[in-house]
C-alpha positions as CSV (number, residue, x, y, z in Angstrom):
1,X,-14.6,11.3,-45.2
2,X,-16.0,7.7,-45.2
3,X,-15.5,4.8,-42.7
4,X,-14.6,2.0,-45.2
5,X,-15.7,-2.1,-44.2
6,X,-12.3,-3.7,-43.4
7,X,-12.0,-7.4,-44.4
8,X,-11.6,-10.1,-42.2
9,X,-9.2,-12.8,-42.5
10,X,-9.3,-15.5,-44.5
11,X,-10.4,-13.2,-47.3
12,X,-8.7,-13.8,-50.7
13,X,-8.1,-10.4,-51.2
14,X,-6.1,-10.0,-47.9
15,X,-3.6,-12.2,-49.9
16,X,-3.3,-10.9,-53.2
17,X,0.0,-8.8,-54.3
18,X,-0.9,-4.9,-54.3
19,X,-0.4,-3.0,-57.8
20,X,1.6,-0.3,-57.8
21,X,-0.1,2.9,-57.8
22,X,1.1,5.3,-61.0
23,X,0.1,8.1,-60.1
24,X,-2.2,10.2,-57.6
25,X,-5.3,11.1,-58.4
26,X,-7.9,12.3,-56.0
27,X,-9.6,9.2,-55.8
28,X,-6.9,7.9,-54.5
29,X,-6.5,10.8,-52.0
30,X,-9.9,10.4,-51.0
31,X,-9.0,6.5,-50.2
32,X,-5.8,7.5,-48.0
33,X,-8.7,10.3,-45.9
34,X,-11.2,7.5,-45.5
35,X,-8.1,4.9,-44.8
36,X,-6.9,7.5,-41.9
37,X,-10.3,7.9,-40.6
38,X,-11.2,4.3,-40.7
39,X,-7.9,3.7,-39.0
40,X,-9.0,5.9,-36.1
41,X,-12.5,5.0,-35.9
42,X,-11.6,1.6,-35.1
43,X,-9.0,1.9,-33.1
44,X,-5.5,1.2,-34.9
45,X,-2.1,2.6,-35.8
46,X,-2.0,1.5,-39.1
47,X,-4.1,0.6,-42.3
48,X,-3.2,-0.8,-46.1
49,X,-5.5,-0.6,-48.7
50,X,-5.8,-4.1,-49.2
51,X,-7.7,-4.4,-45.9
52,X,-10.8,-2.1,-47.4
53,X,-10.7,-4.2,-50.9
54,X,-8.8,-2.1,-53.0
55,X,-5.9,-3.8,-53.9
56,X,-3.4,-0.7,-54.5
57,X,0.2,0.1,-52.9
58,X,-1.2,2.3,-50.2
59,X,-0.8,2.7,-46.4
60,X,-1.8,4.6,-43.8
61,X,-0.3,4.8,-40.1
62,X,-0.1,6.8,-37.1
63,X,1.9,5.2,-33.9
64,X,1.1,8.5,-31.6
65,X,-0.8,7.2,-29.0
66,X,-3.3,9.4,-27.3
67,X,-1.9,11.5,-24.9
68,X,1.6,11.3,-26.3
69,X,2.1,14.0,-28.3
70,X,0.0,15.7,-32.1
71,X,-1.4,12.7,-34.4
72,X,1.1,12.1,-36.6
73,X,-0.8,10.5,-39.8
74,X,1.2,8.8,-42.2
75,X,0.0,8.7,-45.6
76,X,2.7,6.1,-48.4
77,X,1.7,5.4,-51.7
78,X,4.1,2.4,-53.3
79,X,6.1,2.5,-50.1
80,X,9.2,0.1,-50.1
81,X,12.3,-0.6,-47.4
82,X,15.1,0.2,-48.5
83,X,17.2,-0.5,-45.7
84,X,17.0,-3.0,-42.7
85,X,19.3,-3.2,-39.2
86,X,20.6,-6.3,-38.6
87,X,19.4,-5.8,-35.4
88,X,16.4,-7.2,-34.6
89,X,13.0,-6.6,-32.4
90,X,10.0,-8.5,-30.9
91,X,6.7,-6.6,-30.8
92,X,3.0,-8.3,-29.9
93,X,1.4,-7.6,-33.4
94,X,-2.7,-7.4,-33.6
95,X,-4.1,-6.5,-37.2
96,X,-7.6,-4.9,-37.8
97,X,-9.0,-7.7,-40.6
98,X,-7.9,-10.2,-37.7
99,X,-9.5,-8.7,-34.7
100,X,-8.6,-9.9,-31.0
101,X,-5.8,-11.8,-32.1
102,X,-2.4,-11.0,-30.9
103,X,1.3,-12.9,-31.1
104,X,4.9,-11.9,-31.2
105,X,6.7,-11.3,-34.6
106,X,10.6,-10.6,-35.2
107,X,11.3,-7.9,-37.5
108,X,14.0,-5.8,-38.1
109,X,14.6,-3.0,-35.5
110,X,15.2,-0.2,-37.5
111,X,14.2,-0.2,-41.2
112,X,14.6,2.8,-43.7
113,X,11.4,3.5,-46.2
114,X,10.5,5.5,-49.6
115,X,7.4,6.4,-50.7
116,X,5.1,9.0,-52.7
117,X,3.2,11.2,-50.3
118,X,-0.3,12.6,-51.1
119,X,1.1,15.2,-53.3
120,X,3.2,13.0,-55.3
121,X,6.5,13.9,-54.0
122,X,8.9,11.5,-52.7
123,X,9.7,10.9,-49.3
124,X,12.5,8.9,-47.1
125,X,12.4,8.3,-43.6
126,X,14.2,5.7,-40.8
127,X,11.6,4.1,-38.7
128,X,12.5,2.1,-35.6
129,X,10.4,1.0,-32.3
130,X,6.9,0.8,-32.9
131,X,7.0,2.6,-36.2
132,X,9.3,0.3,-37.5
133,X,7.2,-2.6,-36.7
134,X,4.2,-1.0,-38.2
135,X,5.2,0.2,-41.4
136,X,6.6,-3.0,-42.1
137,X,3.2,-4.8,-40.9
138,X,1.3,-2.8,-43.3
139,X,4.0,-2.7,-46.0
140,X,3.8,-7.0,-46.2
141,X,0.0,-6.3,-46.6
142,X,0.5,-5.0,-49.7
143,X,2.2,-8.3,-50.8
144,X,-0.5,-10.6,-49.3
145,X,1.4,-11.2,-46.1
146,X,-0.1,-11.2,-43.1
147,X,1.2,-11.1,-39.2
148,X,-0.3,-14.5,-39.1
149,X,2.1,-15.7,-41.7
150,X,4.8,-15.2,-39.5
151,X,3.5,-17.8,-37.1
152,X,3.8,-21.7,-36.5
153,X,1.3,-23.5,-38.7
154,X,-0.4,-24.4,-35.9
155,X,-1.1,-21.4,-34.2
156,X,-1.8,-19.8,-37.8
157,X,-4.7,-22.4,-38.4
158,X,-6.3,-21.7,-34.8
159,X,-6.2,-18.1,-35.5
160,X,-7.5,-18.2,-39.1
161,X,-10.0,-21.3,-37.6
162,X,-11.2,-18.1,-35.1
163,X,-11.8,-16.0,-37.6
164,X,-13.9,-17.9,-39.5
165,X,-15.9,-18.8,-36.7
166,X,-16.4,-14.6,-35.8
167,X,-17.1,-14.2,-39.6
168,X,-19.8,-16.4,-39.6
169,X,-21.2,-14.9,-36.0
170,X,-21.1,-11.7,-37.8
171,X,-23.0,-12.9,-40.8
172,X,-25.9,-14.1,-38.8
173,X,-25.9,-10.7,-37.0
């Protein structure tokens, strides 16, 4: 497995729409392995493959925190919602390609998802609590949507002003 670069924001390719993936090939199952690893290495709960430059319906999560129980690694190729509580929840979102950055997001509390797993068969699941918020965190990244988007303008520029600022910090080394 390889640890992949993830993208910081504002990259254009953060907010470009995902294709769909056809079908697996194991390419793309090497992708989803480094995705997972990448995910862990740095730390997260969750990964979308638009966030290592490859612009494909594929996520990776894992909201097991350490001590809590096995891993329990995710893997969704073209996953969608298909069903959404009314209900709603409040969780502080942070996102890997916009590090150090934190805010509060609404989203439904309970969501229901299909997908292909790795071996091309599909899956459905309900998600709620911290799953739910994830999955559907990396799920708008693969339709260009980021946490961010979710904010006041304001506090969207500051962040994405932020970020530039670290980008060019890390540029200089």
């Amino acid at each position: 497995m390889t640890l992949r670069s993830i993208l910081i924001h504002p990259d254009p390719r953060l907010k470009k729409v995902c294709d769909p993936v056809p079908d697996l090939s194991d390419e793309l199952r090497t992708l989803a392995d480094d995705m997972l690893q990448t995910m862990y290495d740095a730390p997260g709960i969750g990964l979308a493959a638009p966030q290592v430059g490859v612009t494909r319906r594929l996520i990776v999560l894992d909201c097991v925190r350490d001590g809590e129980g096995e891993p329990r690694p995710l893997v969704m190729f073209n996953p969608e919602v298909i069903a959404e509580s009314e209900e709603s929840s409040v969780y502080e979102e942070g996102c890997l390609s916009i590090p150090e950055q934190y805010a509060e997001v609404e989203r439904p509390a309970e969501v229901t998802v299909r997908w292909m797993d790795r071996n091309g068969m599909e899956q459905q699941e309900d998600f709620d609590g911290l799953w739910a918020t994830c999955v559907q965190h990396e799920i708008d990244h693969l339709d260009g949507v980021l946490f961010i988007d979710y904010l006041k303008p304001l506090r969207r520029q500051m962040i994405t002003r932020k970020m530039q600022k670290l980008k060019r910090e890390m540029a200089r080394g």
